[in-house]
N, C-alpha and C positions, 0 to 999 in steps of 0.2 A: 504494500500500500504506500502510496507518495503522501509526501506530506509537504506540507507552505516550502519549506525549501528547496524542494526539485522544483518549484514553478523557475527559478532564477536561473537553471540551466548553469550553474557556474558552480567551481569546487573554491575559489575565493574572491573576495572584492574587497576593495579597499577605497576610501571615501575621505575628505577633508572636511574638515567643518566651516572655513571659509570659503567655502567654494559655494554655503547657501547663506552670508549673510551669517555667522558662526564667529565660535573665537579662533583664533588664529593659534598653530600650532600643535592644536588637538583633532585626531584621525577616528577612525573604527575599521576594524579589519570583521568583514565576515569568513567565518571559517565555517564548511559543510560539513555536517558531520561524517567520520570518517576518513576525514583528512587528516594525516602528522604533522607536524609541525614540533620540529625541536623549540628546546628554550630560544629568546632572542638573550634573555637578560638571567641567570642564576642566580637562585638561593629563596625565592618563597613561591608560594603558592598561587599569588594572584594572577587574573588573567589564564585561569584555568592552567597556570604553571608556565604560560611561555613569556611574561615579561615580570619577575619580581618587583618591588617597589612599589610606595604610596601611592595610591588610585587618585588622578588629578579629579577630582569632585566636583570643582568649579566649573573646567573647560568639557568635562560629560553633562554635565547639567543642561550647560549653553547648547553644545551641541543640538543637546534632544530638545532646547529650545526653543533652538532655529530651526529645527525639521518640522516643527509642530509648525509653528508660523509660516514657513513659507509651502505648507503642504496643500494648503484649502485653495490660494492663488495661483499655485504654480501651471496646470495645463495653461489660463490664460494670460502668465508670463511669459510661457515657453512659447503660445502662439504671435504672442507680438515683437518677442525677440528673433524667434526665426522669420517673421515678415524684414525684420530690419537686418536681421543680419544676410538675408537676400539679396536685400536692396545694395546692401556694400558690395559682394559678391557680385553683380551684376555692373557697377557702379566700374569695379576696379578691375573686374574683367573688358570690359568695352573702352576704358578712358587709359589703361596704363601699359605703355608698352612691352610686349612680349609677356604678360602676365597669363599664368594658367594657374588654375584651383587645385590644391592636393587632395586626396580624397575624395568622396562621392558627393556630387551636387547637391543631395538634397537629406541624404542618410547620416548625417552628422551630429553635434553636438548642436544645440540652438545659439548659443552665442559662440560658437566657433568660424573663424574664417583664415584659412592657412592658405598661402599664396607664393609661387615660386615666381622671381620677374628675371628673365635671362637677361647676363649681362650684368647685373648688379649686386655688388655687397650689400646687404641687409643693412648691417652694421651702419652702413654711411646715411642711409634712409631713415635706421634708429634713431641717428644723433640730428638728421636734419628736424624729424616729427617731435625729437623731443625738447625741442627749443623753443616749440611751438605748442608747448602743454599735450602731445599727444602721444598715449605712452604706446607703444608694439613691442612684441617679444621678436627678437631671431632664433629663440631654440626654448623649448620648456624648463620652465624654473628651477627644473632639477637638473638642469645640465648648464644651466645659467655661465660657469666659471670652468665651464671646458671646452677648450680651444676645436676642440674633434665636433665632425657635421653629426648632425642628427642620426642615429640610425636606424628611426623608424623613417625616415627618407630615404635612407639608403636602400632598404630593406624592401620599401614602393616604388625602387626604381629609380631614383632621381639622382645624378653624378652629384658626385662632392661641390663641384665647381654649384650646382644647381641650388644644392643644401646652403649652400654658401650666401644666396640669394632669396632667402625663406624668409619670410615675415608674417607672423601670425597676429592677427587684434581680435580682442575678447570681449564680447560686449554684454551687457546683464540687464536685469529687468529693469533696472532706472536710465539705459541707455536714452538717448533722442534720436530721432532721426535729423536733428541741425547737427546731431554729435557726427552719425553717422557720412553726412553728406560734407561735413569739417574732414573730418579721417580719409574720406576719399579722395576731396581736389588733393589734401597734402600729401598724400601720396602721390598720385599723377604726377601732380608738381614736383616732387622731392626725385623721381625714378626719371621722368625727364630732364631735369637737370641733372645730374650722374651721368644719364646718357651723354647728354653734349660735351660733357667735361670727362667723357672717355674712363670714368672710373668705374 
């Protein structure tokens, strides 16, 4: 007989709690039953034995604070974040040259937009948009301070050279669409000038 945890199809997951409006710093790992998992951290019991030490109270609390809250809005966040995060998508695909989407057009995360532009450092695009209050990633957070491409780009096919050219913007349910139509001339703008100046 199945029960609630076979609907999720996955033997782990793991989750941020800023990722809904959360405190920062504090995760949850699902684990299905029947999966091992050695210690991460030795010596007590907690965490059903894989990471000893005081159970943070405060940032579980929040956590399960922020789920609650943003549980009752969320289908009619995610439908207006994925109208706008379209719009960028469409926006930066037509206006920036040699721009192509990574991943599937419409199968994605709602406020996800990950964009390869041939021909261009990220990096030089990073510092032009962030001069101009607007923040874009060139590689995820967790890879933030290593020099090496991506390799989940790698891994979908895209040359180094290509990874090299990555710019991801993340937009959440308080985005605008003035935010959205801002982030895209400056890109255009920032990927065309690059271009002329052969960097």
């Amino acid at each position: 007989m199945k029960g609630p945890q076979d609907e999720l199809h996955v033997d782990l997951l793991s989750a941020s709690a800023h990722k809904l409006h959360g405190p920062k710093g504090v995760g949850m790992l699902y684990v299905r039953d029947g999966v091992a998992l050695p210690p991460m951290i030795h010596g007590g019991s907690q965490e059903s034995g894989r990471r000893a030490g005081t159970t943070n109270v405060a940032g579980i609390v929040g956590f399960g604070a922020a789920a609650r809250l943003c549980r009752e809005p969320m289908e009619k966040s995610m439908e207006s974040t994925r109208a706008l995060r379209d719009q960028l998508i469409e926006r930066l695909r037509a206006e920036v040259p040699h721009c192509s989407l990574n991943g599937h057009a419409s199968r994605r995360l709602p406020g996800n937009v990950n964009v390869t532009i041939a021909g261009i450092d990220a990096s030089e695009v990073r510092a032009l948009l962030d001069g101009q209050g607007i923040c874009v990633s060139t590689d995820s957070a967790c890879n933030a301070a290593s020099p090496r491409p991506s390799h989940v780009l790698l891994a979908v096919g895209r040359s180094r050279t290509q990874a090299k050219g990555t710019l991801r913007l993340t937009l959440g349910d308080e985005t605008t669409l003035e935010e959205v139509n801002r982030a895209a001339d400056a890109v255009a703008q920032a990927a065309r000038s690059l271009s002329d100046l052969g960097l």
